[in-house]
Legacy VTK file of the C-alpha trace (Angstrom):
# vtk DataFile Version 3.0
C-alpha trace
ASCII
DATASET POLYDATA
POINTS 181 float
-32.446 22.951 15.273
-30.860 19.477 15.779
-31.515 16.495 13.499
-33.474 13.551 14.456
-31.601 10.691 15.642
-31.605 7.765 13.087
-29.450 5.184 14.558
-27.271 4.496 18.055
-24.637 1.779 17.848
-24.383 0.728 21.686
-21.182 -0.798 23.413
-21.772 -4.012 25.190
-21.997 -2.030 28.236
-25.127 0.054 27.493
-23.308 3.267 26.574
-23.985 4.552 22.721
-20.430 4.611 20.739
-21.645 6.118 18.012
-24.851 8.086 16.589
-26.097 8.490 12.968
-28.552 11.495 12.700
-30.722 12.197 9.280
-27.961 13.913 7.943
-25.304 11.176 8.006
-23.414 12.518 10.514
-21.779 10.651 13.247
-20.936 11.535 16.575
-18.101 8.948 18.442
-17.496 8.480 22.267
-14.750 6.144 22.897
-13.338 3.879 20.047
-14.426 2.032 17.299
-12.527 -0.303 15.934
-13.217 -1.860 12.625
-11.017 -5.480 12.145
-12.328 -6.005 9.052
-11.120 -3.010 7.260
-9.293 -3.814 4.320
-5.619 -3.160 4.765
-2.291 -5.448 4.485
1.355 -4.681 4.683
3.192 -6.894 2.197
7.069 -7.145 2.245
9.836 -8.566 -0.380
11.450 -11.242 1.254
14.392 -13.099 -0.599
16.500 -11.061 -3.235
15.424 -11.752 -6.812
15.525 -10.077 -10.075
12.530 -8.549 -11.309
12.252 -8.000 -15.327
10.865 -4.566 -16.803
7.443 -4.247 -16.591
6.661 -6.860 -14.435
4.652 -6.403 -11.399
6.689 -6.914 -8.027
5.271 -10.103 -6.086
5.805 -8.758 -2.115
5.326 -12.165 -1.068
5.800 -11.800 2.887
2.350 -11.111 5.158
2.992 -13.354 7.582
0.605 -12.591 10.433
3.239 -10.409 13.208
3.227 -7.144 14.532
4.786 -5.613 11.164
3.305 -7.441 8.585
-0.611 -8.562 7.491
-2.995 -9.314 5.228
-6.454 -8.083 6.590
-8.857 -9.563 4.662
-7.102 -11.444 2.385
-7.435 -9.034 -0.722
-3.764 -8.512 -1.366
-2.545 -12.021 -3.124
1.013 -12.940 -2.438
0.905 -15.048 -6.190
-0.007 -11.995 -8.119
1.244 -9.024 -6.463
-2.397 -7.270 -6.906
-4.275 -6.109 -4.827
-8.144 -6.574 -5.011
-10.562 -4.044 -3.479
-13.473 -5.301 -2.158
-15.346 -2.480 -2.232
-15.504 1.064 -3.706
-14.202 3.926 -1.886
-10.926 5.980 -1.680
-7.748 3.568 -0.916
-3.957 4.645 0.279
-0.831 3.293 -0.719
2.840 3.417 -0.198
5.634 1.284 -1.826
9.629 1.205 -0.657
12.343 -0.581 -2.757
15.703 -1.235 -2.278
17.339 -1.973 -4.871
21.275 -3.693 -4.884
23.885 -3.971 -7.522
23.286 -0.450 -8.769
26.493 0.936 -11.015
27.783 4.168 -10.281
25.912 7.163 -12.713
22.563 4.266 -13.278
19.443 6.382 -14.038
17.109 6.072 -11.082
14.186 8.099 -11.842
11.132 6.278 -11.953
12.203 3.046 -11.147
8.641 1.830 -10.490
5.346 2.371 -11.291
1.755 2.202 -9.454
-0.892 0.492 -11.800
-4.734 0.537 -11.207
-6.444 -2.349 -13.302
-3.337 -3.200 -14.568
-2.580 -0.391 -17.401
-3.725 2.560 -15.635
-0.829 4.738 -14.429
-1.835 6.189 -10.480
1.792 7.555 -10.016
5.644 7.260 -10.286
8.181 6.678 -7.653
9.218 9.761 -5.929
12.900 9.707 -6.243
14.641 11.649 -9.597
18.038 10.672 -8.919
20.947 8.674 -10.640
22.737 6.348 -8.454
26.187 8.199 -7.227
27.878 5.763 -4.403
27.901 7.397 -0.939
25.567 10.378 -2.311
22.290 8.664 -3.278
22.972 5.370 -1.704
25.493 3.115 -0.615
27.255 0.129 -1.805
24.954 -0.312 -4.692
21.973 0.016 -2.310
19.762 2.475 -3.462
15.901 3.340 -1.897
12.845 4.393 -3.665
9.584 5.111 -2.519
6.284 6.254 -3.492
2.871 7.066 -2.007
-1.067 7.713 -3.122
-4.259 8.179 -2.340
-6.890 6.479 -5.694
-10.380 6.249 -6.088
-11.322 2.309 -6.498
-14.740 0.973 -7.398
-14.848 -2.775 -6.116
-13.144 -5.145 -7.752
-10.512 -2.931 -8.807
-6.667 -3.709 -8.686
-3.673 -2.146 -7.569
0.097 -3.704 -8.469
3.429 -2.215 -8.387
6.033 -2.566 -11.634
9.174 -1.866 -12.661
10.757 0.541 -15.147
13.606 -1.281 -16.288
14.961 -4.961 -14.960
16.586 -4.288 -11.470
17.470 -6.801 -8.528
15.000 -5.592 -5.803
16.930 -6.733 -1.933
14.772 -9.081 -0.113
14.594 -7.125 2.884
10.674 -7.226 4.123
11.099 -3.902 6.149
12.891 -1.964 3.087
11.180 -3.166 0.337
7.239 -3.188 1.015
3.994 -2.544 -0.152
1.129 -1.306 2.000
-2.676 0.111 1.675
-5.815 0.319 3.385
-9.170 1.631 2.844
-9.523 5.366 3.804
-13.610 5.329 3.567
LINES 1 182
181 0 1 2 3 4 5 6 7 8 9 10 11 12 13 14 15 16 17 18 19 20 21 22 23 24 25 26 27 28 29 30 31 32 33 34 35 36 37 38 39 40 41 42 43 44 45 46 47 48 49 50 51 52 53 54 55 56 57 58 59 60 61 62 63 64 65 66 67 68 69 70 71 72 73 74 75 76 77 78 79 80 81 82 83 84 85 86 87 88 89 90 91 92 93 94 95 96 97 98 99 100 101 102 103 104 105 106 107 108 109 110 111 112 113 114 115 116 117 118 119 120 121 122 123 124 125 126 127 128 129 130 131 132 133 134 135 136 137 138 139 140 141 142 143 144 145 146 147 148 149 150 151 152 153 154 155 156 157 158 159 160 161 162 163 164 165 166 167 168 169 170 171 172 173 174 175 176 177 178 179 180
């Protein structure tokens, strides 16, 4: 028994791109594209100390093919990002970090914060620095990824462990999320 057709998007040509039956489910010909979908890419640009605790400021979304702020929910003064509406929401980080010291603790070295004091996860890397090992010339690379359940409003921020010097290089050290659904 099929379900009742409840809605049909149509293209501009007459053809339906998607259905909605009772049940909620869709059915897609073709592509939909959605440019209002709440996502941004947000790089470090300019080397800079950042204290412990702190939440990094990726200041660099410069509209181009590698950076972007869709939507304008990420702020580039705060370093939070805002979501505009409930739902489940991915994010990645990568730091570099320069002017490590042989045999530095690495572990950790950041944090992802929801609303500020909630802890959504660590950075992935459990390492000390060792020179040609775990980086190189006091260059060394974190990263981390999520997925976190946001009700609107919500923020998400990035922050150190300890006070490091983060390299201002936008496609090393970057911040990036979007709305999953």
């Amino acid at each position: 028994m099929s379900n009742l057709l409840v809605q049909n998007i149509k293209h501009t040509n007459g053809t339906t791109a998607i259905a909605v039956d009772s049940s909620g489910n869709t059915t897609q010909s073709g592509f939909v594209t959605k440019p209002s979908h709440p996502a941004f890419k947000a790089g470090f640009n300019g080397s800079a100390s950042v204290s412990a605790g702190a939440t990094v400021i990726f200041n660099h979304t410069a509209s181009s093919s590698t950076h972007f702020n869709r939507g304008n929910h990420y702020s580039t003064s705060t370093g939070q990002f805002t979501a505009p509406v409930g739902g489940i929401y991915f994010f990645g980080v990568s730091i570099i970090f320069m002017s490590i010291s042989d045999g530095e603790a690495m572990h950790d070295s950041f944090y992802v914060y929801k609303n500020v004091s909630t802890l959504i996860t660590y950075s992935h890397r459990r390492a000390e620095y060792v020179n040609g090992y775990t980086g190189n010339g006091g260059y060394y690379t974190d990263y981390a990824h999520t997925s976190v359940e946001l009700s609107a409003n919500d923020t998400v921020e990035v922050k150190l462990r300890e006070t490091k010097t983060v390299h201002g290089n936008t496609n090393y050290s970057y911040f990036h999320g979007f709305l999953v659904g």
